[in-house]
TORKOLLUM-979767 format. One record per residue: x, z, y of N, C-alpha, C in turn; residue in one letter. Coordinates in steps of 0.001 Angstrom, whole numbers, plus 500000, padded with zeros to 6 digits. Each point is the difference from the previous one (the first is absolute). Example, Ala and Ser with C-alpha at 12.3 -4.5 7.8 and 13.67 -1.06 7.14 Angstrom:
REM TORKOLLUM-979767
513190507800494310499110500000501190500900500000501200A/499650499280501050500820500060501190499230500730501090S/
***
This chain:
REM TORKOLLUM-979767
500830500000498800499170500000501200500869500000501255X/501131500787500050500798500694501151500618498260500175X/500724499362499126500761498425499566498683499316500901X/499034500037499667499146498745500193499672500450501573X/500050500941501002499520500173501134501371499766500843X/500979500261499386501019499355500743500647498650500116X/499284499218498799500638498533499745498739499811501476X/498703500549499667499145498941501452500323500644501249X/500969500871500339500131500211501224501235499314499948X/500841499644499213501351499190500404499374498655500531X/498614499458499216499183498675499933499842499864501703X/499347501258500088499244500149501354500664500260501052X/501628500146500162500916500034501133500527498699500701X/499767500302501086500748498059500379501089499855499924X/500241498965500226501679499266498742501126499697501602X/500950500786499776501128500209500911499976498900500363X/500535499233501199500319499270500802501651499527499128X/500446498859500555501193499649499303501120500499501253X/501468500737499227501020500393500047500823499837501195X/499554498528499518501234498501500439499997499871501924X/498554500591500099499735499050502029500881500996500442X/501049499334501280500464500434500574499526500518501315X/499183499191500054499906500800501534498242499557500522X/498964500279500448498682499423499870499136500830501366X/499797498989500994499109500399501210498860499237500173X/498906500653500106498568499617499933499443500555501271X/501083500327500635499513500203501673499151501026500221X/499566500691499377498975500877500059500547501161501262X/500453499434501313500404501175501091498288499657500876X/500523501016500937498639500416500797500061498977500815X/498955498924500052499196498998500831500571500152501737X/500370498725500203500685499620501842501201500277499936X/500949501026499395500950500419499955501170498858499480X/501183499840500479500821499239499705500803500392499081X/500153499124498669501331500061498995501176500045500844X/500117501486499530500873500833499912500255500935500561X/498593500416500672500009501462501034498965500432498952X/500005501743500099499444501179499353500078499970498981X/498861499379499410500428500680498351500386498160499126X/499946499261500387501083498908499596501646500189500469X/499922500836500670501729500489500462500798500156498657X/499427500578498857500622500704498723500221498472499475X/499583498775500371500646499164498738500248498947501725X/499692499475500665500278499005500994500877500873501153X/500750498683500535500499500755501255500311498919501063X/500231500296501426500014499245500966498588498991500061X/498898500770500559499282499339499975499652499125501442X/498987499050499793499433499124501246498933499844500197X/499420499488500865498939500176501074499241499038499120X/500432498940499492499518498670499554499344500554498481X/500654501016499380499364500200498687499311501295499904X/498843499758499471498677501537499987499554499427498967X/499450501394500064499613500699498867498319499215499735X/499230499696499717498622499034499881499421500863498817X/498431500014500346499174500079499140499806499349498876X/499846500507499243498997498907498710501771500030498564X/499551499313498939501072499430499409499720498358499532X/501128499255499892499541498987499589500458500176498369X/498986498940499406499581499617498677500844498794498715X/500288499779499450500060498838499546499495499982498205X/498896498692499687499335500325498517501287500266499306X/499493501360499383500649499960498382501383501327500485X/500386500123501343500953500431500559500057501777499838X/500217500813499628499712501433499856500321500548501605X/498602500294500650500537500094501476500218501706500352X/500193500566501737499048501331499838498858499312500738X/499989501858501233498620499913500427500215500594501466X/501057499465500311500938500266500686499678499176501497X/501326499823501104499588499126500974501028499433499702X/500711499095500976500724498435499978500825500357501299X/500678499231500250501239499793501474499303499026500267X/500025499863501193500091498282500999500790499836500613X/500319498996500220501556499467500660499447499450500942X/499941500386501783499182498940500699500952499191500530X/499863499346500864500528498448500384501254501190501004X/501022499347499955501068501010500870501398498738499866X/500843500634500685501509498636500111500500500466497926X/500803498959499729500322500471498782501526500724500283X/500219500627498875501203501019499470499907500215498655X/501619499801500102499987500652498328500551502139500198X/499899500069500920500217501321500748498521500664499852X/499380499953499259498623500510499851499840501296499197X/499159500376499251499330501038499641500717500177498423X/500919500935499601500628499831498414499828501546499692X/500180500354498335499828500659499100501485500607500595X/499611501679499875501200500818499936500795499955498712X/501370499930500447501063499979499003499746501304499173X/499859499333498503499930500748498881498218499888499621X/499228499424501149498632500453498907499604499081498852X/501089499081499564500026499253498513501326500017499915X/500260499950498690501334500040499456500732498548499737X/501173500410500862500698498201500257500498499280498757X/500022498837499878500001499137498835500895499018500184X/500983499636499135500817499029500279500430499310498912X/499548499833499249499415499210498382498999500211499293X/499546498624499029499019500594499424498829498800501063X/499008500541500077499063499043500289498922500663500869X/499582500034501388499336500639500691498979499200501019X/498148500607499544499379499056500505498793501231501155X/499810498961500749499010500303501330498769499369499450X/498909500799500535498956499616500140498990500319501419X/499117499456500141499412500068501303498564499253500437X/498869500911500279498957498880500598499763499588501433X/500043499034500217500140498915500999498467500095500875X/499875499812501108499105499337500595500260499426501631X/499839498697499719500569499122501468498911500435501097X/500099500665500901498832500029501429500157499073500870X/501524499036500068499538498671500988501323499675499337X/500342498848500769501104499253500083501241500076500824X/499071500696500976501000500708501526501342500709499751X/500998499472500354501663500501499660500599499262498699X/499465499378499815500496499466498426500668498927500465X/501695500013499665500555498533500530499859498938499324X/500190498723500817499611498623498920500991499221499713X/500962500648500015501423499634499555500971500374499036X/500992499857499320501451500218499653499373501302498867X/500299501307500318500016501081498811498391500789500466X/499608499298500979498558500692500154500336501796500610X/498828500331499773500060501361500972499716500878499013X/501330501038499800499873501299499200498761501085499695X/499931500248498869498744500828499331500798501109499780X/500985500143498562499824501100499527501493499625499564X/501215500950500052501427499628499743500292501454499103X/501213499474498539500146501614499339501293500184500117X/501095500894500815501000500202500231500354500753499366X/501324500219500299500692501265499308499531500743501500X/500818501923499663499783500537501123500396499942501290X/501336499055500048500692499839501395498809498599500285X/500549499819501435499419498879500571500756498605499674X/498984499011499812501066498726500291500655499927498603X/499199500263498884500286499896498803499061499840498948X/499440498901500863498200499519499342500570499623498423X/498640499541498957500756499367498514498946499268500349X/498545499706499890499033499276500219498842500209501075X/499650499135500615499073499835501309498644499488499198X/498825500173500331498960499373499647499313499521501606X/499799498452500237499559499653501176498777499176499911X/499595500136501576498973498822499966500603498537501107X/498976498782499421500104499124500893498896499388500583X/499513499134500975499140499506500451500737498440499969X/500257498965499179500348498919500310498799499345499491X/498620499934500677499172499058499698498931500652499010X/500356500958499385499084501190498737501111500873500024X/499556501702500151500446501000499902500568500114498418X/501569500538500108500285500085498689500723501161499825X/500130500734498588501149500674499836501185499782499456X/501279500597500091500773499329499599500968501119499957X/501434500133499230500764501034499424501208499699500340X/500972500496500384501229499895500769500949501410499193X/501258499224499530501351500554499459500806500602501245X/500343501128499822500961500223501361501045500901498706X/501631500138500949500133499258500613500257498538499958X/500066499236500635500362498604499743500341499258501027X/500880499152499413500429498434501188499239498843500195X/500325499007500645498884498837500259499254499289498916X/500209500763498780499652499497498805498687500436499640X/499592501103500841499122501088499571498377499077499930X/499254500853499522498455499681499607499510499734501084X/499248499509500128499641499245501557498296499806500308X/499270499697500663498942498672499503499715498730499436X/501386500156499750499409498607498704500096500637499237X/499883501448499070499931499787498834498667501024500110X/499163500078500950498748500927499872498947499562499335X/498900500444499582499549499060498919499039499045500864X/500086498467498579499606498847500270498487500205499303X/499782500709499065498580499699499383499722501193499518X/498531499974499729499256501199498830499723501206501646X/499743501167499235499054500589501255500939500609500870X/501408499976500424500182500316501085500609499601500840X/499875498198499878499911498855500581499631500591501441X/498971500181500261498826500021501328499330501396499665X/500432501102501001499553501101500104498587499798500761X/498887500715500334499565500654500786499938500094500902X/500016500054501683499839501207501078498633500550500477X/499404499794498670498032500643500554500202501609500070X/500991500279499811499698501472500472498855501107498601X/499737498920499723499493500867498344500256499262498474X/500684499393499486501058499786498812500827500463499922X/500561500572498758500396501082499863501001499504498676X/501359499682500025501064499511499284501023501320499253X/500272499356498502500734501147499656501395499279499735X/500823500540500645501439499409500180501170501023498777X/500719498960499386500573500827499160501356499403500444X/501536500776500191500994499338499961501317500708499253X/500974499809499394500884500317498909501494499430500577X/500814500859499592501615499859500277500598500665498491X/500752498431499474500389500582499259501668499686500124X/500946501468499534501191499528499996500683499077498933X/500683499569499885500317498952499469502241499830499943X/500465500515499075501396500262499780500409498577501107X/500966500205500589500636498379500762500040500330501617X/500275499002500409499961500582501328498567499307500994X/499946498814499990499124499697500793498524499571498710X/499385500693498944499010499858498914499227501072500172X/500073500899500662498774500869499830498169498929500676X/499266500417499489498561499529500237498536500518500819X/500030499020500667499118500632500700497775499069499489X/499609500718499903498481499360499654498711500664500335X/499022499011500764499113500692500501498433499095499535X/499151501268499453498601499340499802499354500029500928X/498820499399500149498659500456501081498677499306499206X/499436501646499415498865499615499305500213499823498665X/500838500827498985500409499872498521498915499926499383X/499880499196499040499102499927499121499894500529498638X/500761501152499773500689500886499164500001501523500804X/499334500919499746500093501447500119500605501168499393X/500917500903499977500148500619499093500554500145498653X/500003498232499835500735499352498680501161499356499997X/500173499242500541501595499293499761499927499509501343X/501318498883500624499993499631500760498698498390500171X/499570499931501200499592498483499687500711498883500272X/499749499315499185501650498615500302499564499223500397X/498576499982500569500170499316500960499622500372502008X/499766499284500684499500500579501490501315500614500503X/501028499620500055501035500309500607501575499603500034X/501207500043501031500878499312500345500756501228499846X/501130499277499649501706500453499709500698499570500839X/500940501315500641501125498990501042500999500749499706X/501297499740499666501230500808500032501210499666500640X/500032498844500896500950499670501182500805501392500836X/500881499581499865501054500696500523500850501346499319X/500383500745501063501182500939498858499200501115499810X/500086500877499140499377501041499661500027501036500595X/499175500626499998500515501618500928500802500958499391X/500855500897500736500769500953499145500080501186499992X/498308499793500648499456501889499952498888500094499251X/499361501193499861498817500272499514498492499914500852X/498970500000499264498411499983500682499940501302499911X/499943500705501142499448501483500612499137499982500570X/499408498645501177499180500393500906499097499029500186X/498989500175500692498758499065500017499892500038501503X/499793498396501106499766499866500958498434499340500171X/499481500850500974498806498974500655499926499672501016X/499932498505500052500137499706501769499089499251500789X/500365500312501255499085499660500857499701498481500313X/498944499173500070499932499127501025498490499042499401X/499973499891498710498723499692499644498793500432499799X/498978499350500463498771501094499978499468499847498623X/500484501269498799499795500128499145499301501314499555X/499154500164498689500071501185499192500276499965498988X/500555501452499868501079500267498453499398501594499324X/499683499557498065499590500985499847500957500513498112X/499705501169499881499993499653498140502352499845500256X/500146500347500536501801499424499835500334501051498643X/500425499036499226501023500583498773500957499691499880X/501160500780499728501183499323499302500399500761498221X/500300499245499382500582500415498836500477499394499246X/500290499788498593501022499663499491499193498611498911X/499042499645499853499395499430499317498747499340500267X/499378498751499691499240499477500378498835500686499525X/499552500801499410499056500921499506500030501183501226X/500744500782500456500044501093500953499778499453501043X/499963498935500632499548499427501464498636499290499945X/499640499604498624498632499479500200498872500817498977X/499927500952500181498945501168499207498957499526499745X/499488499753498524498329499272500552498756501246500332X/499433499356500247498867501404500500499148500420498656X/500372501127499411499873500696498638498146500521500711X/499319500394498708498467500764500416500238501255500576X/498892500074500557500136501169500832499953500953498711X/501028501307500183500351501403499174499037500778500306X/499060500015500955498781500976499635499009500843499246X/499910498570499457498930500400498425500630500834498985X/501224499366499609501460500905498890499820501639500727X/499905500157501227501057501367500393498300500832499642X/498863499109500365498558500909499958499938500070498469X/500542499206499358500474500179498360500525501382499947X/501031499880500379500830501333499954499381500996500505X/499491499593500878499324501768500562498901500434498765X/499215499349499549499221500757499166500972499681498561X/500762500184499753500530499852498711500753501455500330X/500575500405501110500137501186500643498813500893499532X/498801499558500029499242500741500307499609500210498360X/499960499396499198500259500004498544501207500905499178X/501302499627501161500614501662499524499322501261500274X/499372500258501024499310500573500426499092500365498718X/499006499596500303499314500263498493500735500876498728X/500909499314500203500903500265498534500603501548500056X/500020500142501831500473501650500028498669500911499739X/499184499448500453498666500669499940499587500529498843X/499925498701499230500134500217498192500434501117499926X/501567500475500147501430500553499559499584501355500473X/499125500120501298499447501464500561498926500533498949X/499169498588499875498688500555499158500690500438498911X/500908499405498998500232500430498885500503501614500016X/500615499976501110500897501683500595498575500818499827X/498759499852500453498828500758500331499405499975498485X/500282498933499567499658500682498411500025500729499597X/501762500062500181500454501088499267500076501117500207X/499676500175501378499776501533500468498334500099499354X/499334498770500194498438500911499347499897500482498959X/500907498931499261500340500428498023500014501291500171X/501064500809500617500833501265500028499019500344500404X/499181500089501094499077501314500471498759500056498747X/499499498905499361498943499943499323500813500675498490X/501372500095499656500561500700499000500203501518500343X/500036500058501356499606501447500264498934500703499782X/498442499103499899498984500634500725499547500339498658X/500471499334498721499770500187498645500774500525499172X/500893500907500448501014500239499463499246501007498313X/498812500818500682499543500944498740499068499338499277X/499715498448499849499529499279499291500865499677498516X/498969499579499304501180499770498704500878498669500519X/500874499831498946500923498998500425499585498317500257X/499169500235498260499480498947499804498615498830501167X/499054501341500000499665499613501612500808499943501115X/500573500446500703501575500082500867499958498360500119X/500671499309498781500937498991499524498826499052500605X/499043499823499432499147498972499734499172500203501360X/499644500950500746499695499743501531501465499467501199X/500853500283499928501089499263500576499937498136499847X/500383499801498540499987498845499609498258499489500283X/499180500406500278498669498853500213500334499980502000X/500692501034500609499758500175501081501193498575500585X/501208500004499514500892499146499886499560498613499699X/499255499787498764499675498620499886498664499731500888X/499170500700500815499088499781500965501014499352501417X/501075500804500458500792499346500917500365498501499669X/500714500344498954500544498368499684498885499159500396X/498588500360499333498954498782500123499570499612501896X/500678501050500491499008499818501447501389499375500192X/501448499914499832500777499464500786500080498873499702X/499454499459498571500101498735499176498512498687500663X/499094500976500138498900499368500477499850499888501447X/500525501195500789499767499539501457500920499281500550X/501665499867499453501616499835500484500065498267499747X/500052500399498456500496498786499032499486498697500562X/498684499564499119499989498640500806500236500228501281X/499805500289501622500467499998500760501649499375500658X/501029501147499016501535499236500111499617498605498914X/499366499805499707500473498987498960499393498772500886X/499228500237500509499329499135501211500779499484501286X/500326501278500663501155499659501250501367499069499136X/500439500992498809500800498826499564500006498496500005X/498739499719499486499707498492499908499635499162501497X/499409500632500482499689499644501608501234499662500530X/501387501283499934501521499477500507500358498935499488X/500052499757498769500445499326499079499625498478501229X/498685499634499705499004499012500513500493500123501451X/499990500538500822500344499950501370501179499543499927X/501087500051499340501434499990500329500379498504499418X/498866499236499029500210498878499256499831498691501291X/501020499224500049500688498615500586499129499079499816X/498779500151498861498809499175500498498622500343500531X/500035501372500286498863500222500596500425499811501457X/498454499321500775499868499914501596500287501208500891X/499834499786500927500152501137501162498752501073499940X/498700498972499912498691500922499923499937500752498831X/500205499685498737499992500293498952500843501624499684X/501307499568500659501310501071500179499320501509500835X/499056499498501104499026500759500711499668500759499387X/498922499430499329499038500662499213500191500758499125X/501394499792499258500332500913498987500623501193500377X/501027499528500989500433501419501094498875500960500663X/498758499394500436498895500727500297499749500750498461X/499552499760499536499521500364498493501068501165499791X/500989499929500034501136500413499284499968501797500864X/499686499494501456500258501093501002499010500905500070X/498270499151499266499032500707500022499571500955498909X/500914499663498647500018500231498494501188501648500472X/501067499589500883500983501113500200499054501130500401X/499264500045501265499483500738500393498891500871499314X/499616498754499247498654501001498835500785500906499039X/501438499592499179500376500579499304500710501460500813X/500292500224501372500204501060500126498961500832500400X/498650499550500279499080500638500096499757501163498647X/499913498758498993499823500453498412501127500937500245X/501367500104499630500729500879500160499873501435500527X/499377499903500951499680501163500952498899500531499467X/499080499339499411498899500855498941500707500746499206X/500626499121499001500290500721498713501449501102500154X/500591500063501420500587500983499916499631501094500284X/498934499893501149498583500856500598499484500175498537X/499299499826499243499374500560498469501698500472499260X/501335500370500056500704500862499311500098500863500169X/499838500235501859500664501174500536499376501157499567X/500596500874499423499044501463499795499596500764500785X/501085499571501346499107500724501165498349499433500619X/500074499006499221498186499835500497499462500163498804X/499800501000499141499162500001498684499181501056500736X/499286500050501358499015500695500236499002499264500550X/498708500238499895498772499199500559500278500003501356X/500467501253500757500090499312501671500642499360500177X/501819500017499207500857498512499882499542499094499638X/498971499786499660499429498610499282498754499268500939X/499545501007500759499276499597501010500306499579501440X/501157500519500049500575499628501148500673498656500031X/500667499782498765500249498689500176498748499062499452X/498734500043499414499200499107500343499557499884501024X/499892500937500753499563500152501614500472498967500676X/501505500097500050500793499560500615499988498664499674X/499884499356498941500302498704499509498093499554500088X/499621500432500066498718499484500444499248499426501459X/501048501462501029499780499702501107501333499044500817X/501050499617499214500523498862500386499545498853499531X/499315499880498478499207498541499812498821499436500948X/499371501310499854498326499341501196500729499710501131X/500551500795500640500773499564501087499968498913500388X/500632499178498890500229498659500508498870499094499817X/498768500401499362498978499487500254498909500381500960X/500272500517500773499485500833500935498803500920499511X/499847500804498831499176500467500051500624501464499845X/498652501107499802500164501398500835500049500816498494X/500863500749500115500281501228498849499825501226500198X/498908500664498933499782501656500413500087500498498357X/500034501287500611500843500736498190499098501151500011X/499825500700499065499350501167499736500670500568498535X/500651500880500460500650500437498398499438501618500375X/500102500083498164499411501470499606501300500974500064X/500106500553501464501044501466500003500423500138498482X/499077500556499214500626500684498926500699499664498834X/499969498144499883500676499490499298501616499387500265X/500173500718501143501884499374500985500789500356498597X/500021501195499191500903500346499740500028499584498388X/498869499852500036499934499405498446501440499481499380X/499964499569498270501405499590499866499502498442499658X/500612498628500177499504499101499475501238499149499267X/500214499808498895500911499318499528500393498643500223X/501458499554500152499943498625500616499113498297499226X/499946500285498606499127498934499706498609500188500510X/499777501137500307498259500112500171500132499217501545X/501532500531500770499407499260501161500308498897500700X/500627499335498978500763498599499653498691499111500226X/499623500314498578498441499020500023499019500373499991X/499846501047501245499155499950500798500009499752501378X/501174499833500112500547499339501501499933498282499589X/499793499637499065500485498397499919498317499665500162X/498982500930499314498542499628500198499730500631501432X/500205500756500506499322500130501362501061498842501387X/500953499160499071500617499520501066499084498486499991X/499553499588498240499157498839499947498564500283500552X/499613501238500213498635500226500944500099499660501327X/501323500518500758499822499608501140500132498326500376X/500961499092499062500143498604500021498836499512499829X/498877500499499515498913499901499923498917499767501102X/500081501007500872499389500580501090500624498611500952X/501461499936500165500349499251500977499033498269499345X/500192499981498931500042498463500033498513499529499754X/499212500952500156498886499417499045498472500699500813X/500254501640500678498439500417500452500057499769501495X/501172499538500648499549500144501556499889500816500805X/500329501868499185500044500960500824500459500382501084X/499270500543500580501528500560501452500070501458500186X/499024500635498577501002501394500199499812500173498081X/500600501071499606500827500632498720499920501433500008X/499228500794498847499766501492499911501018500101498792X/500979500627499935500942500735498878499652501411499761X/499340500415498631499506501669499556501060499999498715X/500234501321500453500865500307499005499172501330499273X/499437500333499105499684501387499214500787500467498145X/499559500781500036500036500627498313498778500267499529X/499895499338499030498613500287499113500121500042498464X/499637501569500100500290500338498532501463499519499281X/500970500781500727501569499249499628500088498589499795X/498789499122500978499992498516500069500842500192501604X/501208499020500425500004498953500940499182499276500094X/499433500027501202499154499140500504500422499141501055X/500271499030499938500498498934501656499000499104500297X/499122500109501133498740499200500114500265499121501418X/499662498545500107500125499322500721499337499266500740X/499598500203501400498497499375500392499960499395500981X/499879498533500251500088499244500871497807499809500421X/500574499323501407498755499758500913499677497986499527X/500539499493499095500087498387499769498400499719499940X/500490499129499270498664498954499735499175500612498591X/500837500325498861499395500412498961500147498920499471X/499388499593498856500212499407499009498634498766500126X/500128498788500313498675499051500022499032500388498929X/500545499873498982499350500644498331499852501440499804X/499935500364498582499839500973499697501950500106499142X/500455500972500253501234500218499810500829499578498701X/500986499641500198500373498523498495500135501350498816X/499626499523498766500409500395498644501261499470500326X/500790501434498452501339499687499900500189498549499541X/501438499372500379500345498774499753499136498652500957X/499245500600500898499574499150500965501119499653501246X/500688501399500130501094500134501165500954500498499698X/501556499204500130500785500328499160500519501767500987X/499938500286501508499880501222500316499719500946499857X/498746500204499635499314500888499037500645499909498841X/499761499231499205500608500059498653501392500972500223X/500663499818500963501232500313499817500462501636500400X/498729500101501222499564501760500016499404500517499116X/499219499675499003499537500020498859500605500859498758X/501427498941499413500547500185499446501054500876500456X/500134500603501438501103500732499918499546501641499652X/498540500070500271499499500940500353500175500657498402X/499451499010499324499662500101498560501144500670499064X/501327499105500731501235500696499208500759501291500530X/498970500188500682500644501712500714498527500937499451X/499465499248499251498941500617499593499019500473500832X/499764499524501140499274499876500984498934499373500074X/499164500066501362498848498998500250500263498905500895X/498835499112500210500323499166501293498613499534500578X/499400500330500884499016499443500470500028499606501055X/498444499061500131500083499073501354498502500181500365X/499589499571501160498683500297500334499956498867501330X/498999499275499987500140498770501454498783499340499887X/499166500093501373498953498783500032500023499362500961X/499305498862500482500593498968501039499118500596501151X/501430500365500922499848500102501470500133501367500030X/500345500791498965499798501683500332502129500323499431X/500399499132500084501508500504499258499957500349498677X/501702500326500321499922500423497847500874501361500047X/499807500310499283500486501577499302500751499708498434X/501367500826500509501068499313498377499869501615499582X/500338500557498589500042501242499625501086499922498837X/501385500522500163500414500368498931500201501589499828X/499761499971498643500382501138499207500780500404498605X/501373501248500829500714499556498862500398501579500170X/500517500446498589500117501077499465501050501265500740X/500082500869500187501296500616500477500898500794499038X/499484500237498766500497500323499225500830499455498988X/499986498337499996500393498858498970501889500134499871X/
***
């Protein structure tokens, strides 16, 4: 049992994030504020006027986003003197293979040059200045493009002619709402002027491998002979930028957007709540055993043989109430988790069983709270036994708005009543009142409590409708039937009395001596 509640809470925990990302801003600072003042200070620094902080986040299908806001870059002179990541908040890399990711959105065309290397976006340096490895730019020669630049380098370097000629990031955008996911990669490469530079826009591959196609390679010129420490953003295009990753693999920069972990963790909470249970159990069984012991006390000058054989019927009566009220129950929530947590059931479906599951929890600790209420020996007295029907009576009507009055006989408080007698007779005066609520319409409830002739008497009298007919023979109503039979096995009575429009009157009677 203990094995099986922990395999579904391992089920029901959400699944770590990967190792590998180096470094990951989703912008989430406080709205107007510029990258890299207040609380963007801890990862940006030297900030500008030109870049704030914006509402909202942008999106891209399939893309694992937050819920976060975005930067805007408004129209300003360009610099590569702009807004960069404090030295050390990713760990510098200087082999091996290291990729950017980023979502794009063009707001105009304004600052974008239409010439030669185009106008700077986003450059990854080492930590000194003036020790770029790759530039990612835009151009305006006729259709907005992106395009990827090797630094350092000589007149050999990546240029606009090699920005892309076809497929989707040919011709950007500037509507100010398309929304591009830009992927770009540096890989080192043993030699001197071979390391690689490659940039997507719009992969058609998530999470899985690289896509081979939608993107250009440039590796012109000499290699750099420092490391990637730092990340620049610069000024001059009117852009927004959201979602920036860097890490080590084409899987860690493009996350696909996994189901929402909600449903799993409301898994877990009532599977929690199923250990729960399980301590409850572990108490009740504790209260057993103290009743065993007091009821081996109370017989101690009995012969043995009686002794033996009242213990053991009192013992296998527990088992049956924990087997019949408990059992199916866990065996139920079990299957409901089971079903909720299964990869082909719907969202509504997943609902419904989590509802079910949460409404099944709550009944079973109700039940619980009975049958530990019927061990305690401190209520084996008729006024302990009345007080909590009182009580549990005048929180049920309650909620049906109707009115509760009591009349108990002074002289029976102290009486002794044994816990089966008031087990099930609490389970029939609890199906009288379910009664009352669902079926006569009352809006008030008389509870009498007397002794007659060493009879318990618990009499129940609502103001309802009464009965259209004349009152059902047994096996007409499975309610009755079921106050019926409890009465019977406590060797008791059970009567009913109801005509239409005058209410009904319930009567059990059950022994005090049994």
């Amino acid at each position: 049992m203990a094995k099986l509640l922990l395999a579904m809470v391992l089920l029901s925990s959400p699944r770590c994030s990967s190792a590998k990302l180096l470094f990951y801003d989703g912008f989430d600072y406080s709205e107007g504020t510029k990258l890299g003042e207040f609380s963007s200070s801890k990862t940006w620094e030297n900030p500008k006027n030109q870049i704030i902080i914006s509402g909202g986040n942008l999106e891209f299908a399939g893309l694992k986003t937050s819920e976060g806001n975005h930067i805007n870059v408004a129209l300003g002179s360009s610099s590569l003197d702009s807004v960069r990541t404090i030295n050390g908040v990713w760990r510098e890399q200087s082999n091996g293979t290291l990729y950017i990711s980023f979502l794009l959105r063009l707001e105009s065309v304004s600052g974008i040059a239409k010439s030669g290397d185009g106008t700077s976006l986003l450059t990854v340096t080492h930590t000194s200045n003036h020790s770029q490895l790759l530039g990612i730019n835009l151009i305006n020669d006729g259709a907005v493009r992106l395009g990827i630049l090797k630094f350092p380098s000589d007149d050999s370097r990546a240029s606009s002619s090699v920005f892309f000629g076809s497929g989707p990031g040919a011709a950007l955008s500037a509507d100010g709402s398309t929304t591009y996911l830009v992927v770009a990669r540096y890989r080192w490469v043993e030699g001197a002027t071979n390391d690689e530079v490659t940039l997507w826009v719009n992969p058609a591959t998530l999470g899985i491998n690289e896509d081979p196609t939608n993107k250009i390679s440039a590796s012109g010129g000499t290699d750099g002979a420092k490391s990637a420490g730092r990340l620049i953003l610069s000024r001059g295009p009117n852009v927004s930028i959201d979602e920036l990753r860097i890490g080590q693999s084409w899987a860690d920069v493009t996350p696909v957007n996994r189901p929402s972990q909600q449903p799993f963790m409301m898994i877990g909470i009532l599977v929690c709540g199923l250990v729960a249970a399980a301590l409850w159990i572990a108490q009740l069984r504790r209260k057993v055993r103290e009743r065993s012991a007091a009821l081996r006390a109370q017989i101690e000058e009995r012969q043995k043989a009686e002794q033996q054989r009242f213990v053991e019927r009192e013992r296998a009566r527990i088992a049956r109430d924990l087997h019949d009220e408990l059992g199916a129950d866990i065996t139920e929530i079990s299957m409901l988790a089971t079903r909720a947590m299964s990869d082909a059931e719907g969202s509504d479906e997943r609902r419904r069983c989590l509802t079910q599951m949460a409404e099944k929890a709550r009944q079973m600790v109700a039940t619980l709270e009975e049958i530990v209420w019927a061990m305690n020996p401190q209520h084996d007295s008729l006024g302990a036994m009345v007080n909590y029907f009182s009580f549990f009576a005048d929180r049920f009507l309650r909620l049906a708005n109707i009115k509760l009055t009591i009349d108990i006989s002074p002289e029976a408080v102290e009486l002794a009543v044994e816990a089966r007698i008031r087990h099930q007779l609490f389970l029939a005066f609890k199906e009288a009142l379910a009664n009352v609520v669902k079926h006569s319409g009352a809006t008030e409830v008389h509870l009498m409590v007397r002794v007659e002739e060493r009879m318990l008497c618990v009499i129940v009298t609502d103001n309802g409708c009464g009965f259209r007919e004349p009152v059902p023979a047994t096996g007409q109503h499975e309610g009755i039937v079921n106050m019926r039979r409890r009465m019977e096995k406590l060797g008791g009575r059970f009567e009913i009395s109801a005509e239409k429009g005058n209410g009904t009157m319930v009567k059990f009677l059950a022994p005090l001596n049994s």
